[in-house]
SERO-615099 format. One record per residue (C-alpha): residue number from 1; chain; x, y, z. Coordinates in steps of 0.02 Angstrom, whole numbers, plus 50000, padded with zeros to 5 digits. Layout:
<sites>
+-----+-------+-------+-------+-------+
:   n : chain :  east : north :    up :
+-----+-------+-------+-------+-------+
: NUM :     A :     X :     Y :     Z :
...
+-----+-------+-------+-------+-------+
</sites>
This chain:
<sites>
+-----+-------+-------+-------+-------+
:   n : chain :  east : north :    up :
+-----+-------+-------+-------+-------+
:   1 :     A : 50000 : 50000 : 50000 :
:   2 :     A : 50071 : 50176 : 49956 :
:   3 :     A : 50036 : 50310 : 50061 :
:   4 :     A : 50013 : 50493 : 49948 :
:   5 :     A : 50052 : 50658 : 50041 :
:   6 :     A : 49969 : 50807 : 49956 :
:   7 :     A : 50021 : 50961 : 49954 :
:   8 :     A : 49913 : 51125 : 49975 :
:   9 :     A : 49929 : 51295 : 49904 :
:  10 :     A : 49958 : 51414 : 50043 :
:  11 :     A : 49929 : 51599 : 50004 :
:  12 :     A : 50081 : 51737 : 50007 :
:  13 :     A : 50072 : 51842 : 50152 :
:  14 :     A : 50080 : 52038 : 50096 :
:  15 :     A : 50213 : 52108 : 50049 :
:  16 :     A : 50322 : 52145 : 50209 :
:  17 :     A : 50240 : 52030 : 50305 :
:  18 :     A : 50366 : 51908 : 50399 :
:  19 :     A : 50258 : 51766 : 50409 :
:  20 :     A : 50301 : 51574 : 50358 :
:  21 :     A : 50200 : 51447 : 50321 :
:  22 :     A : 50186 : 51318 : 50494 :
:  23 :     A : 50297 : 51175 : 50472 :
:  24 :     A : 50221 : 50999 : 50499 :
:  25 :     A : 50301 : 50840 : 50571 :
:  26 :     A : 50322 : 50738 : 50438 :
:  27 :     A : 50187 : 50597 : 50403 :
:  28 :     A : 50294 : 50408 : 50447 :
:  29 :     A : 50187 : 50267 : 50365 :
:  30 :     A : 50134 : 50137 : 50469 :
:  31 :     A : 50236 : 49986 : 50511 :
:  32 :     A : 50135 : 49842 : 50405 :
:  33 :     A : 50157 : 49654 : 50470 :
:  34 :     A : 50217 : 49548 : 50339 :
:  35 :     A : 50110 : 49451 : 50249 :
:  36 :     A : 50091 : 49254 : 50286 :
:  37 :     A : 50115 : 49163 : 50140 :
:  38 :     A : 49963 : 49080 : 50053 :
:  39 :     A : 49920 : 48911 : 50156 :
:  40 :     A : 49962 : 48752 : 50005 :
:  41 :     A : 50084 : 48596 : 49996 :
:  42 :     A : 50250 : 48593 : 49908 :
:  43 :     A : 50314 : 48415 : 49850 :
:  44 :     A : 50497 : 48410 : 49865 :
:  45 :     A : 50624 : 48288 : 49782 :
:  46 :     A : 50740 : 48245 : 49947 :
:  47 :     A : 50727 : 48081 : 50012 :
:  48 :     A : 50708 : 48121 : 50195 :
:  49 :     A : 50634 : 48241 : 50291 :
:  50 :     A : 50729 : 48287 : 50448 :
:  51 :     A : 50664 : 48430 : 50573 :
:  52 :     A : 50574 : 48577 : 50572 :
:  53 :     A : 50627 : 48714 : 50692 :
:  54 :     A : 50479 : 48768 : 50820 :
:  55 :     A : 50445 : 48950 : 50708 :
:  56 :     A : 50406 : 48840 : 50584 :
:  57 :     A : 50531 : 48940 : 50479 :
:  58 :     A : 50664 : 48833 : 50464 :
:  59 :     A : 50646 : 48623 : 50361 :
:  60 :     A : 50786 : 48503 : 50376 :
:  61 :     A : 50803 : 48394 : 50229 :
:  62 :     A : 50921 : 48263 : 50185 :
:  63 :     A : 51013 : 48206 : 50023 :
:  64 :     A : 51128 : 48070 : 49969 :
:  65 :     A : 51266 : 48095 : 49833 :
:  66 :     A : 51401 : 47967 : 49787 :
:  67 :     A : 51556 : 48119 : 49824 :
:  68 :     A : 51471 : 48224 : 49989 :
:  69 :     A : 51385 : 48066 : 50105 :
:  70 :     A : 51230 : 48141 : 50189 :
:  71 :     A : 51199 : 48331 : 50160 :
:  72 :     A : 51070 : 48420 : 50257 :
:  73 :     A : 50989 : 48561 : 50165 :
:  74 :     A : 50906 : 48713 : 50255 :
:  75 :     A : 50725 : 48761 : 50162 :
:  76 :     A : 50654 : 48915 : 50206 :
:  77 :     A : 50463 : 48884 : 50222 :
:  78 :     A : 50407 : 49063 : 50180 :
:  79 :     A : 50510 : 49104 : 50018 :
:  80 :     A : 50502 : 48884 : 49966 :
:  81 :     A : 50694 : 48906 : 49938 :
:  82 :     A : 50807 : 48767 : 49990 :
:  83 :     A : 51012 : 48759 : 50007 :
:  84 :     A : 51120 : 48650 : 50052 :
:  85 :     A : 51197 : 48685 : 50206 :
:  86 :     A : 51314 : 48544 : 50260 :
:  87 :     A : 51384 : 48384 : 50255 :
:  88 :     A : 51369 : 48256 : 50382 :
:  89 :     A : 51456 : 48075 : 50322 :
:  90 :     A : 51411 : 47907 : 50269 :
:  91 :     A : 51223 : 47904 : 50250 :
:  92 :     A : 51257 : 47724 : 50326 :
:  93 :     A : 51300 : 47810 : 50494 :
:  94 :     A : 51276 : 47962 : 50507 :
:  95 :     A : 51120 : 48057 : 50494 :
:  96 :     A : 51043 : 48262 : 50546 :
:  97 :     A : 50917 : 48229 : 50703 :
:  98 :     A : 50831 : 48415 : 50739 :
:  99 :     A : 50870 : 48580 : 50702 :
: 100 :     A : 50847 : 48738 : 50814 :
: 101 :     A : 50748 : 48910 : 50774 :
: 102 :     A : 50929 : 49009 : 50738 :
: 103 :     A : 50976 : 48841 : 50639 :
: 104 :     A : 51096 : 48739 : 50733 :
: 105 :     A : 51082 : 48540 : 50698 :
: 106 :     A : 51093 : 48406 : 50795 :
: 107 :     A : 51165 : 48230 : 50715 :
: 108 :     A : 51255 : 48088 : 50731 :
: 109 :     A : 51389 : 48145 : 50640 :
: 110 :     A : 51577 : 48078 : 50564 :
: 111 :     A : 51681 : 47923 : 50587 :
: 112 :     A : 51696 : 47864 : 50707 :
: 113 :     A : 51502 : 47908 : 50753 :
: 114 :     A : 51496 : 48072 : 50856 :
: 115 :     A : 51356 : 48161 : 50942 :
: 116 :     A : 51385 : 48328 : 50847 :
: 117 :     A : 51318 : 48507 : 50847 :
: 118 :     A : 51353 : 48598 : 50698 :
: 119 :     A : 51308 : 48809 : 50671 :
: 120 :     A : 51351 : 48917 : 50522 :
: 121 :     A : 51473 : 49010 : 50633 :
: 122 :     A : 51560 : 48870 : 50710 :
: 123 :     A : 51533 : 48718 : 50584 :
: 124 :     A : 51531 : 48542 : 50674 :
: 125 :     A : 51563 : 48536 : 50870 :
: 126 :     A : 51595 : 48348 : 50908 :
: 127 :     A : 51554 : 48335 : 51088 :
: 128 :     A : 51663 : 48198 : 51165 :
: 129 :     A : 51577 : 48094 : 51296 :
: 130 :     A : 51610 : 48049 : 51460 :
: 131 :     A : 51661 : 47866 : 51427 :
: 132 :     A : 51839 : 47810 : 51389 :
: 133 :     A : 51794 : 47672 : 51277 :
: 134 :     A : 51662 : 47670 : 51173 :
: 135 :     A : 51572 : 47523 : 51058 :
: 136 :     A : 51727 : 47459 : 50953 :
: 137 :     A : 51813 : 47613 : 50854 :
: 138 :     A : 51654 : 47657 : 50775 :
: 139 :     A : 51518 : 47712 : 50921 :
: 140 :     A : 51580 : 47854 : 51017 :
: 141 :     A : 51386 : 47955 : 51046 :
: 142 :     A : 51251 : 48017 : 50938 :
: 143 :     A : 51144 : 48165 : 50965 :
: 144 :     A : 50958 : 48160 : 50944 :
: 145 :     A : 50876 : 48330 : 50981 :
: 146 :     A : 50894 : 48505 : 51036 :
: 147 :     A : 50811 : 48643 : 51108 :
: 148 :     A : 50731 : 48781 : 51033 :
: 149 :     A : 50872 : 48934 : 51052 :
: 150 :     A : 51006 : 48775 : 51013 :
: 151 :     A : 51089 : 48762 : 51182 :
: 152 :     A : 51053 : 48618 : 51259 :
: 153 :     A : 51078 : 48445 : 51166 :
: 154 :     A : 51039 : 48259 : 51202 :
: 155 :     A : 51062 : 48102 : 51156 :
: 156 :     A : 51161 : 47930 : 51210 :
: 157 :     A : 51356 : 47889 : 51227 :
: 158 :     A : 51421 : 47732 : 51215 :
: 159 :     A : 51470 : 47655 : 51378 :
: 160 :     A : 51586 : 47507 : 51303 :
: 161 :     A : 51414 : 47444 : 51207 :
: 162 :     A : 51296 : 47497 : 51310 :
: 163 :     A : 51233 : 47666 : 51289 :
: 164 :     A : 51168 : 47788 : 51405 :
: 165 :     A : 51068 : 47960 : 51404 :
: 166 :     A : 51160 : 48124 : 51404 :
: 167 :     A : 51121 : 48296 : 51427 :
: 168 :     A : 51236 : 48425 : 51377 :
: 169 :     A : 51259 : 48600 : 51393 :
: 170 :     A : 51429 : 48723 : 51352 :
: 171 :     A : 51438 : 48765 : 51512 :
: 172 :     A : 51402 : 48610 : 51601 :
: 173 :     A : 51485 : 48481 : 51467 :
: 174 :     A : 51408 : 48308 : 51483 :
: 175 :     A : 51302 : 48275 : 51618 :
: 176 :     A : 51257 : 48083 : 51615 :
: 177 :     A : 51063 : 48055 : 51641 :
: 178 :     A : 51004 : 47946 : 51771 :
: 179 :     A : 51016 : 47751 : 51704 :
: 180 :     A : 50844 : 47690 : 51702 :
: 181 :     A : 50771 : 47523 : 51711 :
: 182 :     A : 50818 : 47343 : 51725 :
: 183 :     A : 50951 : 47232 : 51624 :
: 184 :     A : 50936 : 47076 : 51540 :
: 185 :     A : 51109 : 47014 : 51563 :
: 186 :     A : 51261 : 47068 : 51662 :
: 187 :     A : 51260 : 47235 : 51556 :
: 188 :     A : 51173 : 47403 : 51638 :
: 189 :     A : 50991 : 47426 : 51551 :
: 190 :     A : 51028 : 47524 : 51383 :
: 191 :     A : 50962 : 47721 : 51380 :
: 192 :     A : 50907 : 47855 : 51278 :
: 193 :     A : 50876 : 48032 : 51277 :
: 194 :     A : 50778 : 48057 : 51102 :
: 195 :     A : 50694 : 48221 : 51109 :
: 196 :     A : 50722 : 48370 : 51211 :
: 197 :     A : 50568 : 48503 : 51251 :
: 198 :     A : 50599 : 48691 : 51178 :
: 199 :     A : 50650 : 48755 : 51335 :
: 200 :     A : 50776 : 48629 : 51339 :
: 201 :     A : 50737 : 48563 : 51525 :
: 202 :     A : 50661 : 48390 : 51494 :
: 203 :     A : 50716 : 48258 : 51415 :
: 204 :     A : 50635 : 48097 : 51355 :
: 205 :     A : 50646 : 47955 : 51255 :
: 206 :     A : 50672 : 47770 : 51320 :
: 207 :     A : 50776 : 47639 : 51462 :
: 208 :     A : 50789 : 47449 : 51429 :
: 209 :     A : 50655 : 47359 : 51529 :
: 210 :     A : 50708 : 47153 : 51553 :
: 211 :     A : 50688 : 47068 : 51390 :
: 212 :     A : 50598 : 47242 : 51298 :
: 213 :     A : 50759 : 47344 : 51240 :
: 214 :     A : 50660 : 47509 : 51256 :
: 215 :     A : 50515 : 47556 : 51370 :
: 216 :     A : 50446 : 47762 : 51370 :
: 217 :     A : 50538 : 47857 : 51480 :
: 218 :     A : 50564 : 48061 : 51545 :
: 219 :     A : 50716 : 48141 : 51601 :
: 220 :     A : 50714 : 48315 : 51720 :
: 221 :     A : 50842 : 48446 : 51689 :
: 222 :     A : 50936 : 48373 : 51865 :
: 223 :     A : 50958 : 48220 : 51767 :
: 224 :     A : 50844 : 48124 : 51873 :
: 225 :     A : 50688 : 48022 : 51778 :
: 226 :     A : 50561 : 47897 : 51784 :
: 227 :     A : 50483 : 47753 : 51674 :
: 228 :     A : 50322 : 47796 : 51613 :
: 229 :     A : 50259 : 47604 : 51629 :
: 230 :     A : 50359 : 47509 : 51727 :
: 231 :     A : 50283 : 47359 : 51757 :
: 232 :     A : 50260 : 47348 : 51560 :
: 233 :     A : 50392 : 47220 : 51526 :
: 234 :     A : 50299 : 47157 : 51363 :
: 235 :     A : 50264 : 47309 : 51251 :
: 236 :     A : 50442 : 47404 : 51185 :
: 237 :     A : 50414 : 47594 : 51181 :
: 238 :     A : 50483 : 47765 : 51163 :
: 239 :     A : 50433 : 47922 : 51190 :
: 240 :     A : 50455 : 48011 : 51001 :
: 241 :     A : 50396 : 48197 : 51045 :
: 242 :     A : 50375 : 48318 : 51177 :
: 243 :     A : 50284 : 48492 : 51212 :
: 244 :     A : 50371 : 48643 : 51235 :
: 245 :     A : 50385 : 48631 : 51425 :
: 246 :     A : 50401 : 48434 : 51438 :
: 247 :     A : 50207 : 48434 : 51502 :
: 248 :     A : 50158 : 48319 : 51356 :
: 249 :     A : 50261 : 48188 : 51301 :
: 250 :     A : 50174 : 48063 : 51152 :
: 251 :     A : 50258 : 47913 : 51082 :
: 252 :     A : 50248 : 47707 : 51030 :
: 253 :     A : 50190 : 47576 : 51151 :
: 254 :     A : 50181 : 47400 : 51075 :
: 255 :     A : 50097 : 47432 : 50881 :
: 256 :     A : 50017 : 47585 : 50973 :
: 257 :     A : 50043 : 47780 : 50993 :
: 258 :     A : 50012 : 47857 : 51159 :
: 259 :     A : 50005 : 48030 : 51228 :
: 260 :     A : 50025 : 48058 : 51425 :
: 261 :     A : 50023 : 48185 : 51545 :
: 262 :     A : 50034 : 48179 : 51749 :
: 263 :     A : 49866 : 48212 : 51764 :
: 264 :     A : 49783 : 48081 : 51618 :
: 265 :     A : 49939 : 47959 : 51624 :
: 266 :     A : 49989 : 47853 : 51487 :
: 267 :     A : 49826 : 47861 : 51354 :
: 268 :     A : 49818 : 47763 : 51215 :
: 269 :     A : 49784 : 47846 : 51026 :
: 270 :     A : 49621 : 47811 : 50923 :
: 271 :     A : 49689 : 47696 : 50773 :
: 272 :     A : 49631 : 47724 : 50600 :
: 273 :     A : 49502 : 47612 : 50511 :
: 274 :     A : 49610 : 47616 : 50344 :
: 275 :     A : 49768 : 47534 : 50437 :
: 276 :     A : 49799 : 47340 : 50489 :
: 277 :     A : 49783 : 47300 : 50653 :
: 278 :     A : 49983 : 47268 : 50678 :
: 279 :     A : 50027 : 47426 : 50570 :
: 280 :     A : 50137 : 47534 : 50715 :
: 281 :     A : 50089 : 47717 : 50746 :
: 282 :     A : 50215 : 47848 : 50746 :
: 283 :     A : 50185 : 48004 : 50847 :
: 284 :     A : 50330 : 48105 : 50787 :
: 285 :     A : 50297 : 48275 : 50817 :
: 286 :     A : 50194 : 48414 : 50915 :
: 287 :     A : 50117 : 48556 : 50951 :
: 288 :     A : 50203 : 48683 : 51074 :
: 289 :     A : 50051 : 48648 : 51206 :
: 290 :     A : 50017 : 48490 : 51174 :
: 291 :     A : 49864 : 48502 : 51092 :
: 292 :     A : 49902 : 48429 : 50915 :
: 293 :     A : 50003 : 48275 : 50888 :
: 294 :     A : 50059 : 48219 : 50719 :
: 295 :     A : 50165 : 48077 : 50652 :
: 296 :     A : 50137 : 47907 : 50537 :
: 297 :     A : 50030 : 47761 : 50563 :
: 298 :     A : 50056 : 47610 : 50443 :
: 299 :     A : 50226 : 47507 : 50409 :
: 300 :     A : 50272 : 47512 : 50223 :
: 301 :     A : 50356 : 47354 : 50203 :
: 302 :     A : 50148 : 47302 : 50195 :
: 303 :     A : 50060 : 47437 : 50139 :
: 304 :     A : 50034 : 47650 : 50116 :
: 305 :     A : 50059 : 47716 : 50276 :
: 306 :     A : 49948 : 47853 : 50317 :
: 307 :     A : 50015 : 48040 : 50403 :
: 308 :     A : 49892 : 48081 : 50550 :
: 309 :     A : 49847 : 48220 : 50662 :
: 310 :     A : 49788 : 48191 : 50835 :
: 311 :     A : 49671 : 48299 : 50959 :
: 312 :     A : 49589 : 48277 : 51113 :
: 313 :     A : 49412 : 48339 : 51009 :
: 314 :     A : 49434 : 48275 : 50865 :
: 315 :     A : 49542 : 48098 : 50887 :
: 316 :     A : 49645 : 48019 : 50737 :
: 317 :     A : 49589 : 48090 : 50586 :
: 318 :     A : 49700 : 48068 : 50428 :
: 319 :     A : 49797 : 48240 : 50399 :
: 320 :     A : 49758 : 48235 : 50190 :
: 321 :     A : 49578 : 48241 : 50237 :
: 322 :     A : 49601 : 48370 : 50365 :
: 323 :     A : 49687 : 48466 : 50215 :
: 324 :     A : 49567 : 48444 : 50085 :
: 325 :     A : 49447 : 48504 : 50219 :
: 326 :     A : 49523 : 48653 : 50227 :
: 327 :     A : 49524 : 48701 : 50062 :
: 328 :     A : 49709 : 48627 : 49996 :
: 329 :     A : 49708 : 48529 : 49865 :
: 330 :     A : 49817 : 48362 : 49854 :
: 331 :     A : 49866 : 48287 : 49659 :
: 332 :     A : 49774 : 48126 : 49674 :
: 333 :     A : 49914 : 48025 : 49665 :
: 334 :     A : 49990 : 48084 : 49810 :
: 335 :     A : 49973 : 48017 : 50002 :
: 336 :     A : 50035 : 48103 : 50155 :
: 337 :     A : 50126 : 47966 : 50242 :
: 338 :     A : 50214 : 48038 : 50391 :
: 339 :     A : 50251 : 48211 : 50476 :
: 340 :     A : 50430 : 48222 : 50545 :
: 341 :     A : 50413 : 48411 : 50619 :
: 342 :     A : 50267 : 48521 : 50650 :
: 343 :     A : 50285 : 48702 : 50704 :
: 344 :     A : 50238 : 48767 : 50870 :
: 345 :     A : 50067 : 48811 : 50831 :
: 346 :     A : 50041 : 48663 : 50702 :
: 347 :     A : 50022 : 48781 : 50552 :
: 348 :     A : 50187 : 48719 : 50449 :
: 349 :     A : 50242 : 48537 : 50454 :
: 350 :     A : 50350 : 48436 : 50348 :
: 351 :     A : 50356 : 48246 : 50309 :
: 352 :     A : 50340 : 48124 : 50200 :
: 353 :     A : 50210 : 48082 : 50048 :
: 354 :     A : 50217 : 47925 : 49923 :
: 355 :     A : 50181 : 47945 : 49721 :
: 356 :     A : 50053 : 47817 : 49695 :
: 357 :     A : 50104 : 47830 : 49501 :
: 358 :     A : 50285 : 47776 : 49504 :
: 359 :     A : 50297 : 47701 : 49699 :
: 360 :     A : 50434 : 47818 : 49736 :
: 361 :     A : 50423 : 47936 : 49915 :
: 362 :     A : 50418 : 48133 : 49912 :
: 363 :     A : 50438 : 48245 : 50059 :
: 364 :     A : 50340 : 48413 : 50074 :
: 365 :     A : 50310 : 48564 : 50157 :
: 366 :     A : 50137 : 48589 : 50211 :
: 367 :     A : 50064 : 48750 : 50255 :
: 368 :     A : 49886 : 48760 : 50339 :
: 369 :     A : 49766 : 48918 : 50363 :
: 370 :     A : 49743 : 48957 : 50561 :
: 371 :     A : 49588 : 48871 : 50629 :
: 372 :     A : 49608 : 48727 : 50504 :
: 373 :     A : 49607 : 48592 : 50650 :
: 374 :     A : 49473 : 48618 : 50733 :
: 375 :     A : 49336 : 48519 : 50733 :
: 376 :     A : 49188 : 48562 : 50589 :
+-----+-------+-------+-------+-------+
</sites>
């Protein structure tokens, strides 16, 4: 919008009058908020979708080239522009885990296999661990998440072959994570801190219970935690996402998703009608409060899985349906099959789609008008 200043005639004063005109403060325009961009889907060629940072500005993606490894490529959601950022190693190995709102990465990153912290300004930070000896001369860490403003990062270091969970700050270094659970042999219970809530002070993912490798566990910023089901020694689980405080964690339990809280405990998600009964649901990703859980439900060894959205009004619905609801149109060969990151406020998430037509994945960037989850 312009904004036109006209100018008036103003009459002469007589002749040996001293008299000017009054000055006026000039007119400033007003400060406009930028416009959102138009709510739509675009279908991108990398194979993997990574993160997305909690402004929903920032999308990790990942390639694979025969020279570079793994290369993790920054796409900026507003202007659909993507760049390659940096490398990471053998795509065998190594691999980006989550990505911060000024853009530093979390990975398990180089040879041997480090947990590593990489920023524009610094490049990759390989952050040691607190163990002499790790698993062989391969397995040193591996970092899984980090917190919103990038300062805080978790994940597991190898203990000999048994890993536990870290926590680790620049100030504080490592800071080992209570060990959780119980083993099955002579070796501690394995542990793992997977996903880290924006604020960076809880931690969760999952702690070896008997003969189930991984049962759903939380982590406080004093490095003490507790099991989520305990005396669950049948069903392996993990906790896969987290709210921005660490109020709401979701993740798998058996085949099934869950979300819990202290005051509902451990709830089990509605399943959708158009998955088998065995088909395990992935709750990847969430809102900043909670309130919107997204992820994957289907395994695709068997068939299509299916990308979902959770909420406590609505349930499981499918998330193509809940964008064709809203007015976004899909190419009708393509199905949303997972979400990998969702911005704070659910509005951008990323993830990825199958071509129905050649077989082949996609990943995309979806972009959804406010008000588009609730229920209609």
């Amino acid at each position: 919008m312009k904004h036109l200043v006209f100018l008036f005639a103003i009459p002469l004063a007589a002749c040996g009058d001293n008299v000017e005109p009054p000055i006026e403060p000039p007119i400033e325009p007003p400060i406009e908020p930028p416009v959102a961009p138009t709510p739509g889907i675009q279908f991108l060629d990398f194979p993997i979708a990574i993160d997305l940072s909690p402004d929903g500005k920032i999308a990790v993606f990942e390639s694979v080239t025969l020279e570079d490894g793994a290369v993790a490529h920054f796409h900026d959601t507003i202007t659909g522009d993507s760049m390659p950022v940096t490398t990471i190693g053998d795509p065998t190995r190594n691999v980006a885990t989550g990505v911060s709102n000024a853009g530093a990465l979390s990975a398990l990153h180089g040879t041997p296999t480090q947990a590593g912290r990489w920023t524009a300004a610094t490049d990759w930070l390989d952050l040691g661990s607190p163990h002499a000896v790790g698993c062989g001369i391969d397995e040193v860490a591996g970092a899984f998440d980090l917190s919103s403003d990038g300062e805080v990062v978790v994940g597991l270091a190898w203990n000999g072959c048994t890993p536990d969970a870290f926590r680790w700050t620049a100030t504080t270094g490592f800071v080992r994570l209570q060990i959780l659970g119980t083993p099955f042999n002579e070796n501690p219970p394995i542990n793992r801190a997977t996903v880290i809530s924006d604020d960076g002070r809880i931690a969760a993912g999952f702690a070896q219970n008997g003969g189930v490798d991984r049962s759903p566990t939380v982590w406080r910023a004093d490095g003490t935690g507790f099991m989520l089901v305990p005396d669950n020694f049948d069903e392996p689980g993990e906790v896969l996402s987290i709210d921005a405080d660490g109020r709401t964690v979701a993740g798998q339990l058996g085949f099934d998703g869950f979300v819990w809280t202290v005051g509902t405990g451990l709830v089990r998600l509605p399943r959708l009608d158009v998955v088998l009964p065995n088909d395990p649901m992935f709750p990847n990703a969430m809102s900043a409060d909670g309130s919107l859980i997204f992820g994957g439900l289907g395994s695709a060894f068997f068939t299509i899985p299916v990308a979902f959205v959770w909420s406590a009004d609505a349930g499981t619905r499918a998330l193509g349906d809940v964008v064709a609801a809203a007015g976004i149109e899909l190419p009708a060969n393509m199905v949303l099959s997972n979400v990998s990151g969702a911005s704070a406020d659910g509005s951008v998430v990323i993830g990825d789609a199958t071509d129905l037509d050649t077989g082949f994945g996609k990943t995309y960037v979806l972009r959804m008008p406010a008000g588009a989850y609730a229920v209609r």
